[in-house]
C-alpha positions as CSV (number, residue, x, y, z in Angstrom):
1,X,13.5,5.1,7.6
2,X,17.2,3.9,7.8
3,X,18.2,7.0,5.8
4,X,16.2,9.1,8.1
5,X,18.3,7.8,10.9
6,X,21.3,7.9,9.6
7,X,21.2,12.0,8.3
8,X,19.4,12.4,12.0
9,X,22.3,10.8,14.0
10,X,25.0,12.3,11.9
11,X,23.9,15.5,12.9
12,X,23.5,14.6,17.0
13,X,27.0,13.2,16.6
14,X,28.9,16.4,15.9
15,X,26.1,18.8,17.5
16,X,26.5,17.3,21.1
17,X,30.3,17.1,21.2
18,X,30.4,21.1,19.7
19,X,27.4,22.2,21.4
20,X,29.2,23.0,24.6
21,X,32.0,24.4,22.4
22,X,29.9,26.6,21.0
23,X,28.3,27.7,23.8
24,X,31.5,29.1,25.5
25,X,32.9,30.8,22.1
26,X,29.5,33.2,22.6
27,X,30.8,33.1,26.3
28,X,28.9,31.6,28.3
29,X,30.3,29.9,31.3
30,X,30.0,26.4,32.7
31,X,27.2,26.9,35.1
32,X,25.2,28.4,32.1
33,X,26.5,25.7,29.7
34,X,25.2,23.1,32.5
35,X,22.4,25.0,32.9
36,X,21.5,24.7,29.1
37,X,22.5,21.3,29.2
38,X,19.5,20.4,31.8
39,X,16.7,22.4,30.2
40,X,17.8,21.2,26.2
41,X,17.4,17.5,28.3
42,X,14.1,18.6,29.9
43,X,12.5,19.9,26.9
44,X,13.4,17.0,24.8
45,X,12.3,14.7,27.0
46,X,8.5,16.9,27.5
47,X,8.7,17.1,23.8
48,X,9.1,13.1,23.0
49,X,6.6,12.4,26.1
50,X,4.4,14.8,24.1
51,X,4.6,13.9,20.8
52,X,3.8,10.0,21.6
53,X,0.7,10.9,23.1
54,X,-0.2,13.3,20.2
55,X,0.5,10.6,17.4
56,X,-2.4,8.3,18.4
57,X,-4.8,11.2,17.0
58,X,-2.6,12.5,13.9
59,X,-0.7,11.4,10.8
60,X,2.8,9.9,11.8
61,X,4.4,10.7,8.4
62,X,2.6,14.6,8.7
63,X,4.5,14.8,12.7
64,X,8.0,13.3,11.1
65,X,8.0,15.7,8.5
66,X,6.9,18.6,11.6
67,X,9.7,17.2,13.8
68,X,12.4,17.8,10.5
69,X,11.1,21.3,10.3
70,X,11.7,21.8,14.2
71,X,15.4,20.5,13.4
72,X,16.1,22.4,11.0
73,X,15.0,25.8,12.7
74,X,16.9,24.4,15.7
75,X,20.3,24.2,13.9
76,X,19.5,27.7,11.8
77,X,18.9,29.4,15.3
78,X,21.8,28.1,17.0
79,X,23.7,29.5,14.4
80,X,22.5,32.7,15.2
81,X,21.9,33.1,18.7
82,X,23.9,35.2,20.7
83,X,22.5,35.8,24.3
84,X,22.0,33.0,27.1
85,X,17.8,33.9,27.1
86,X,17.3,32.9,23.0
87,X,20.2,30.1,23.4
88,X,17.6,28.7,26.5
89,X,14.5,29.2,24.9
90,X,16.6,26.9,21.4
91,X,17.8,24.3,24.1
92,X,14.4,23.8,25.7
93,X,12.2,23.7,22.2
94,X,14.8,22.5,19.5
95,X,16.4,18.8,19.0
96,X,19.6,18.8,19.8
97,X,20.4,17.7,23.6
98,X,23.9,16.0,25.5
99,X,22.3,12.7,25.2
100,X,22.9,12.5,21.3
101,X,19.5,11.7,19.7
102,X,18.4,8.8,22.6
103,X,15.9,11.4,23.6
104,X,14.4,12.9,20.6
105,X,11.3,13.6,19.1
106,X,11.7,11.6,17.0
107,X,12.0,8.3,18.6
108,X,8.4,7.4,19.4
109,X,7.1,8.1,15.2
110,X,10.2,6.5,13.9
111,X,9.1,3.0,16.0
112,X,5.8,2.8,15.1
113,X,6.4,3.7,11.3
114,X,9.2,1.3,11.4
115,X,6.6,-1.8,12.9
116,X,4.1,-0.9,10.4
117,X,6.7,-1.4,8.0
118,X,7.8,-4.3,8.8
119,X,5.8,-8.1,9.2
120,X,6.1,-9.4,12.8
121,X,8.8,-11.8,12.2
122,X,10.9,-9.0,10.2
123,X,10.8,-6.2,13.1
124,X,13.6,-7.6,15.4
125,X,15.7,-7.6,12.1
126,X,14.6,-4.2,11.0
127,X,15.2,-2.7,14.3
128,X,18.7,-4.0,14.7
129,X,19.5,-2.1,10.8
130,X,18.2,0.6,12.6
131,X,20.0,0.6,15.6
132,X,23.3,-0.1,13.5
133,X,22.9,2.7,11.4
134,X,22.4,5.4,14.0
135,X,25.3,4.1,15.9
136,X,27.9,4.1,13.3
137,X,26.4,7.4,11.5
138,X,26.5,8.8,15.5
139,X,30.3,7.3,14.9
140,X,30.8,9.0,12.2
141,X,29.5,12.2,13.1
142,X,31.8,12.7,16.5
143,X,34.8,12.6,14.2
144,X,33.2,15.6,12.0
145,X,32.9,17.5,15.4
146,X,36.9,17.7,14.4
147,X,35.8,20.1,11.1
148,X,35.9,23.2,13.0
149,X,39.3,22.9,13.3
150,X,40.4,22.6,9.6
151,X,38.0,25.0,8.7
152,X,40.1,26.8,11.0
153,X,43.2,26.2,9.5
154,X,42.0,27.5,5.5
155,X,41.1,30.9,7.4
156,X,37.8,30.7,8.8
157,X,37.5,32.1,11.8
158,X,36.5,29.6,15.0
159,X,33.0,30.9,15.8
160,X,32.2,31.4,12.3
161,X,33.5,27.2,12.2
162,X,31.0,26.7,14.6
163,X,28.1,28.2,13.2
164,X,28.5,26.4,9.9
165,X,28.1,23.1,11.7
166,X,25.3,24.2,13.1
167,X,24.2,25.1,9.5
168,X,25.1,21.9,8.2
169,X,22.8,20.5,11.0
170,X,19.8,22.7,9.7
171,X,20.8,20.8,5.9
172,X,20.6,17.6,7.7
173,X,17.4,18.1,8.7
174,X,16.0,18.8,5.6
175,X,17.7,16.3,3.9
176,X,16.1,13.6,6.4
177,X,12.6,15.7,5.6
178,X,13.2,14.7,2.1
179,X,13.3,10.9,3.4
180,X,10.4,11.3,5.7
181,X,8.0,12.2,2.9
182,X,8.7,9.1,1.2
183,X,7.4,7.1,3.5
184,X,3.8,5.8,3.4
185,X,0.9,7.3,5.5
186,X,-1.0,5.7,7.9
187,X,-4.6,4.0,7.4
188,X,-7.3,6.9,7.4
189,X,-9.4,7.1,10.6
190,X,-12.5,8.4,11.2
191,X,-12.7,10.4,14.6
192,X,-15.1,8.0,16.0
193,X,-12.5,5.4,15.2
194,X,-9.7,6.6,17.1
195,X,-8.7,5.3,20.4
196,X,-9.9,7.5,23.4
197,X,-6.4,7.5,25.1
198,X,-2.8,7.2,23.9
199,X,-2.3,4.1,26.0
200,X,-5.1,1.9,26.8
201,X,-5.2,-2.1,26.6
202,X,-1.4,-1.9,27.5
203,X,-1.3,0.5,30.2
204,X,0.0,-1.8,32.7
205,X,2.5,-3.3,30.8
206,X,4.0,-0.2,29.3
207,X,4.8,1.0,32.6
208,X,5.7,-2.0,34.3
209,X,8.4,-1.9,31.4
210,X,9.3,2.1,31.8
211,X,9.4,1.2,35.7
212,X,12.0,-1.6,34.8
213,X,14.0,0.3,32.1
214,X,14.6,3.1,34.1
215,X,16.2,1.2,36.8
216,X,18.6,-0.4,33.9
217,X,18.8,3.3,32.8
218,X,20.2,4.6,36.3
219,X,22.5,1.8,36.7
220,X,23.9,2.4,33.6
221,X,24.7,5.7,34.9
222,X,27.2,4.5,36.9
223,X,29.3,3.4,34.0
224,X,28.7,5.8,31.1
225,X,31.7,6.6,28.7
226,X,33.6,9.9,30.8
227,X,33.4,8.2,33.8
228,X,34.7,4.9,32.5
229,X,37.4,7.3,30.6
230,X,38.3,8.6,34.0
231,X,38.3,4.6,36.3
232,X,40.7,3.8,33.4
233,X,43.2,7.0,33.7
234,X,43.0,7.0,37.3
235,X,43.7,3.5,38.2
236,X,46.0,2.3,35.4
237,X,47.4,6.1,33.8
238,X,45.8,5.0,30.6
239,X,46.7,7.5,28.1
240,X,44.7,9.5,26.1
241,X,45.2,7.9,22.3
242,X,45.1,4.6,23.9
243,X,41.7,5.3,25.5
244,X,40.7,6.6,22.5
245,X,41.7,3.2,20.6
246,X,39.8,1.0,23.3
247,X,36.6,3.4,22.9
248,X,36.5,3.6,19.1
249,X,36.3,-0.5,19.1
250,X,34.0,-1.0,22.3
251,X,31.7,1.3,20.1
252,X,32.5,-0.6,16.6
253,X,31.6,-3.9,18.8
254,X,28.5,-2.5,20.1
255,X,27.2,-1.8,16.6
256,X,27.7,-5.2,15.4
257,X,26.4,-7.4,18.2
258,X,23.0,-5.5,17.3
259,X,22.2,-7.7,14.1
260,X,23.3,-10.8,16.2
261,X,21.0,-10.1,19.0
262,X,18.2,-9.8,16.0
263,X,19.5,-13.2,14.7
264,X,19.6,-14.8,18.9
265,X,16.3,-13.3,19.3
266,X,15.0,-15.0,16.6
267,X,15.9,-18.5,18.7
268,X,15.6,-17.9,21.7
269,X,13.4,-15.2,22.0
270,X,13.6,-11.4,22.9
271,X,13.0,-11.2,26.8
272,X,15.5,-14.3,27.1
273,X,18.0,-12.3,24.3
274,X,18.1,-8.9,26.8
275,X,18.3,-10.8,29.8
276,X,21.3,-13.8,29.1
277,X,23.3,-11.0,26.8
278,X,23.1,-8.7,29.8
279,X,23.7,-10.7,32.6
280,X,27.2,-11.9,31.5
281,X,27.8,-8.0,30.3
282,X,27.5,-7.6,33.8
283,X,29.6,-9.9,35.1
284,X,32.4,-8.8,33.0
285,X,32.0,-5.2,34.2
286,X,32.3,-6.2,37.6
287,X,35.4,-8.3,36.9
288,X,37.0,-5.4,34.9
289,X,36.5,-3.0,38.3
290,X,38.3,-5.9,40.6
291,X,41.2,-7.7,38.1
292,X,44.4,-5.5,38.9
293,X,45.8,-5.9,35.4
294,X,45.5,-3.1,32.9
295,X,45.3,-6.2,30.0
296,X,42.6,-7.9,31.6
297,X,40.8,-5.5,32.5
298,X,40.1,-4.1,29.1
299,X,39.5,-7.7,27.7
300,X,36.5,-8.0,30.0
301,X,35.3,-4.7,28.9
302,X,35.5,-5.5,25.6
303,X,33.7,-9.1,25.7
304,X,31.0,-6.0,27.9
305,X,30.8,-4.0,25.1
306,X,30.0,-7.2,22.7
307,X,27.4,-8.1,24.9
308,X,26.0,-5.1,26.4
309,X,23.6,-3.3,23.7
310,X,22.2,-6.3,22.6
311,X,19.0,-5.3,24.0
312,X,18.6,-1.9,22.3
313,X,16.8,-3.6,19.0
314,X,15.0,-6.2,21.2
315,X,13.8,-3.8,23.6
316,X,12.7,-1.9,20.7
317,X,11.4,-4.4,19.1
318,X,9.5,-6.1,22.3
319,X,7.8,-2.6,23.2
320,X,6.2,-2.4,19.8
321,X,5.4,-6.3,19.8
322,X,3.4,-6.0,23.3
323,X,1.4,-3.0,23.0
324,X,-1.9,-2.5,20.3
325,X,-0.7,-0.1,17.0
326,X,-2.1,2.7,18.4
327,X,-0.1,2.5,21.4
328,X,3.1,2.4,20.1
329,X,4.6,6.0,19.7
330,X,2.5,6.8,23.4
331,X,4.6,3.3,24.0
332,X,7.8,4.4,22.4
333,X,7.7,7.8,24.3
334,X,6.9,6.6,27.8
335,X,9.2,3.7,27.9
336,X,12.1,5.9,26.5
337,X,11.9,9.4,28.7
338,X,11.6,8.0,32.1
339,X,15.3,6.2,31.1
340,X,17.3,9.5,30.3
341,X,16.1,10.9,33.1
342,X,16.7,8.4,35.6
343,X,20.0,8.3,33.9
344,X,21.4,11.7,34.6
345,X,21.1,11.1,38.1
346,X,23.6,8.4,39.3
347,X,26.9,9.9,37.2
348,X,27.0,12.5,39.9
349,X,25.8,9.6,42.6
350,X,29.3,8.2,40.7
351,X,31.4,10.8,40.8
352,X,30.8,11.1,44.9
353,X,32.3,8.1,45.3
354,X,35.2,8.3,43.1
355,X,35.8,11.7,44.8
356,X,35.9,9.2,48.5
357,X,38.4,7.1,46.6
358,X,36.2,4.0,45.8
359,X,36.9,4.1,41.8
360,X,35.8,0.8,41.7
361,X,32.1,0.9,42.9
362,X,30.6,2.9,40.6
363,X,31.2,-0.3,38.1
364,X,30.3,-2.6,40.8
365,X,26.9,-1.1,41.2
366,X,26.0,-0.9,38.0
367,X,26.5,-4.3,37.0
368,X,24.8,-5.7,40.4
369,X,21.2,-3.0,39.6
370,X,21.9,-4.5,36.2
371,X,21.8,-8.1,37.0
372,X,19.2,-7.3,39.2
373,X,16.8,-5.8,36.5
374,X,17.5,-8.8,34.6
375,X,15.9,-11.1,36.5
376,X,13.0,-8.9,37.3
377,X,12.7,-8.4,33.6
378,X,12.9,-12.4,32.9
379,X,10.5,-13.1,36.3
380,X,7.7,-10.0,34.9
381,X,7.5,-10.5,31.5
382,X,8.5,-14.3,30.8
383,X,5.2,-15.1,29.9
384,X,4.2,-12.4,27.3
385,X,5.2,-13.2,24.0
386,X,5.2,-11.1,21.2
387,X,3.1,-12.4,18.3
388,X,6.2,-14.5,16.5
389,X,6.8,-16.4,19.8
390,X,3.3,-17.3,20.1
């Protein structure tokens, strides 16, 4: 499953930093390239909805394996599409969409393998790994968004640079194919044996938790990377390699708190890990937007980024705890969709106000809805433990 991650998030690495690239070398402009943005967004997210509700009733393994074969005829027709109708129809039924693999087919099937994997006082660990993986082979994967251009350089011509990527997505996918059918299947159900819906017994409390991640999700909008790229050239003329020094270790920092948040969970529990790792996160963001000094203000965004992602394993980890096994790709799917798309809606809510001059709220308002989610997190769901808690 780590494996499967890694060859998955190598590939979203490179293919949402050249995707717009390509896109305009076939000549397309930005309205269309926005255009395909949105609907490769939509269809992932109608695809992971989808797919969660559709693994309570068939073989998880059998759907990972399905999901490669859509990922690999998603790179192989990129590679060969030509005209903005086929590159629309690829965007709205392949994998690869701007948000880099957090919307994905599959997201939901990779959880509930994982926590059937895994023993109950294993999964926070095993879902940290997992979260580390993706984000240092998602790492690794922008900087061989750079391989056009030396590919460029030995004679290859640019489009032709492009394509090959895409190509080398397509491989990807069958490579993580080859992981998938490693993995063991599920326990054999007879029909009468199956659950009636997706989501039953914990209905309420998977979307009282999609209700309370999306508002995390749409706060977090205020703050994502570009715009936090842009607060830090406009108001202190940061340059560009510098920014790219500060990003590359905010990143590298975020990947390694995620096996300390599995080891504070561990001890003080998962709701009270997301909610007294975030809080602070906040805080610091909302310093950072205020302090005047260049210095400071990137210290405090660091000790953010330390902090910050510390809930992605336990919130991973608490979803699958909560709900019944049968629940948990319907679980995975419902509590992870409504958050990208609550999330594409503030950055323009963002850049209004940086357009009015007021840089600094964006970051103020994201750490206050943040801090705010917290405690409605810690108030809802203090009482249910998962089953190592109990």
């Amino acid at each position: 499953m780590y494996a499967a991650r890694a060859f998955r998030d190598f590939g979203d690495g490179f293919a949402a930093v050249l995707l717009p690239v390509y896109l305009a070398s076939i000549g397309l402009g930005p309205l269309e390239i926005g255009v395909v943005a949105t609907v490769a967004l939509l269809g992932s997210a109608l695809l992971t909805l989808g797919i969660g509700f559709l693994a309570v009733r068939a073989d998880r393994r059998t759907l990972l394996l399905a999901a490669s074969g859509l990922m690999i005829a998603t790179g192989l027709a990129y590679a060969r599409s030509s005209t903005y109708a086929v590159v629309l129809l690829v965007a709205f039924l392949g994998t690869i969409n701007p948000s880099s693999g957090s919307v994905s087919i599959f997201v939901p099937l990779e959880h509930a393998v994982l926590s059937r994997l895994v023993a109950d006082a294993d999964r926070t660990k095993a879902f940290a790994r997992y979260s580390l993986l993706g984000a240092l082979a998602a790492a690794l994967g922008a900087l061989a968004a750079t391989s056009p251009d030396f590919l460029v350089t030995i004679g290859m011509s640019r489009r032709t640079a492009l394509k090959a990527m895409f190509v080398l997505y397509a491989v990807l996918g069958v490579a993580g194919g080859l992981v998938y059918a490693r993995i063991p299947t599920g326990p054999n159900t007879s029909p009468q044996d199956r659950p009636a819906a997706a989501l039953g017994p914990s209905r309420a409390i998977v979307y009282k938790l999609a209700a309370l991640f999306s508002i995390d999700a749409f706060a977090g909008g205020f703050a994502v990377q570009s715009l936090m790229a842009l607060w830090l050239f406009s108001k202190f003329g940061l340059s560009l390699s510098t920014a790219g020094v500060f990003f590359f270790w905010s990143g590298v920092l975020s990947a390694v708190s995620f096996p300390v948040a599995a080891w504070l969970s561990s001890r003080i529990g998962l709701v009270n890990t997301m909610v007294f790792t975030h809080i602070p996160s906040s805080i610091c963001l909302i310093v950072a937007a205020l302090v005047p000094n260049l210095y400071a203000s990137l210290a405090f965004l660091l000790v953010r980024a330390a902090l910050s992602q510390m809930d992605v394993p336990t919130r991973s980890s608490y979803v699958m705890a909560v709900v019944t096994p049968p629940e948990r790709p319907a679980a995975a799917s419902v509590t992870s969709v409504p958050r990208s798309l609550t999330a594409a809606a503030s950055p323009a809510i963002a850049g209004a106000l940086f357009a009015a001059g007021l840089e600094a709220w964006p970051l103020v308002i994201c750490g206050a809805l943040k801090i705010l989610y917290d405690l409605a997190l810690l108030w809802a769901f203090r009482h249910i433990k998962p089953p190592e808690e109990r």
